[in-house]
N, C-alpha and C positions, 0 to 999 in steps of 0.2 A: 804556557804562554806568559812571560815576562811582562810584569805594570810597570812602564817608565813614570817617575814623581818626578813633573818639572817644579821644581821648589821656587819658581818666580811668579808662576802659575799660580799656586796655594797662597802665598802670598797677598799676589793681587787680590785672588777671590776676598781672602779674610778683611782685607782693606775697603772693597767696595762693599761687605759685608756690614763692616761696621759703621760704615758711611751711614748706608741703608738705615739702619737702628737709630742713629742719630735723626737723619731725616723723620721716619717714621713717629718720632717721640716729637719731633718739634709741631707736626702738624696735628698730633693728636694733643698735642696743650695750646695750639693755636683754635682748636677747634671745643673744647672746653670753653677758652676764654668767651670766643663767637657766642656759644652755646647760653654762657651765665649772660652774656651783656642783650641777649635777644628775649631769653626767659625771664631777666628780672621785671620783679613787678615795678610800672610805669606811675605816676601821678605826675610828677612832672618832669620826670629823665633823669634826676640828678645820680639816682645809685643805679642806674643803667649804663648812664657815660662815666660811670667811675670805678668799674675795672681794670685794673693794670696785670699786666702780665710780662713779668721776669724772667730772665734767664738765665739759672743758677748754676748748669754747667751744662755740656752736651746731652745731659740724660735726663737734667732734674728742670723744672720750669716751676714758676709760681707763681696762682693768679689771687690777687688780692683786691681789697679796696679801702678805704680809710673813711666809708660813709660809717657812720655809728650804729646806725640802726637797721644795717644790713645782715646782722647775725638774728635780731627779731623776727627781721620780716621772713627771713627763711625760717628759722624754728619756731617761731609760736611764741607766747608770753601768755601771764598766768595759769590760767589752768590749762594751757594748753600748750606753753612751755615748755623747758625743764622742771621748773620748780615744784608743777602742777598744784598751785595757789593762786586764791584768786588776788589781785591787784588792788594792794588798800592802799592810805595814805598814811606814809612814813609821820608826821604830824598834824594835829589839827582833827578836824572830826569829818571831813571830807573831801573827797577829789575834786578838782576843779577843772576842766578841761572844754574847747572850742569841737564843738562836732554840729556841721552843716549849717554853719553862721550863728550856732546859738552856744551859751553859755551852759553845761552840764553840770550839776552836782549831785556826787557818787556816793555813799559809803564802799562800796567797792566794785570793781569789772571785772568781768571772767576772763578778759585778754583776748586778744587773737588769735587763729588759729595760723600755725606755720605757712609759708606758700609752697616749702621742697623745692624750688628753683635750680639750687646747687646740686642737689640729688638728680634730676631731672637732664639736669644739665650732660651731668657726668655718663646719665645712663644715656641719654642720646649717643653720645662720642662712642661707649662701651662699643653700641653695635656697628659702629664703623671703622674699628681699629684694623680687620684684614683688610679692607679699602685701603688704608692707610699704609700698611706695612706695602701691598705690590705694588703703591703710587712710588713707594720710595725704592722697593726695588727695582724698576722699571728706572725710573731716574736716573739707577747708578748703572744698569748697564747686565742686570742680572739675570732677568727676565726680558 
């Protein structure tokens, strides 16, 4: 038995094909983004409302923010950083710092411990990515 290849047929598939992929890829860095800006840790919003999310070409997306203290609060500092040292005072003979309306002094602090937010983040999306991929097949007409 003879297979007729309508070659306009292949085609199209491979086009709504890659539609699909694209779709698939924008909703899963839309949903990253969601993800970091709902898990970040709260005191009063500002590194919450300050995700931004780019879009660097049909495939690649990037979610950023320009708060300073957004890479601490997710890894940790001092011993519980990178460094895993505790927090002294670059000069002078002790920390000076405002915790809970009063005046602190330190010879040194153990740091914080990370929150993983962007971890957390990323693995929420992880488990929704075949949701994803048949939302965008379905979309294009493939499913």
């Amino acid at each position: 038995m003879p297979a007729h290849i309508q070659e306009d047929r292949i085609r199209e598939i491979a086009r709504k094909a890659s539609m699909a992929v694209k779709q698939a890829v924008e909703y899963t860095a839309l949903d990253v983004w969601g993800n970091i800006r709902e898990n970040s840790p709260v005191s009063h919003g500002r590194l919450a409302g300050s995700w931004q999310m780019n879009r660097l070409s049909s495939l690649r997306y990037k979610v950023q923010t320009a708060v300073a203290y957004a890479r601490y609060t997710n890894d940790g500092t001092g011993i519980y950083g990178p460094r895993r040292q505790p927090i002294r005072p670059r000069s002078g003979q002790a920390l000076v710092f405002q915790s809970q309306g009063r005046t602190v002094f330190a010879r040194s602090v153990r740091g914080m411990k990370g929150r993983k937010y962007i971890e957390k983040s990323i693995e929420q999306t992880e488990h929704r990515k075949a949701e994803f991929v048949e939302m965008a097949l379905e979309e294009v007409g493939l499913i």
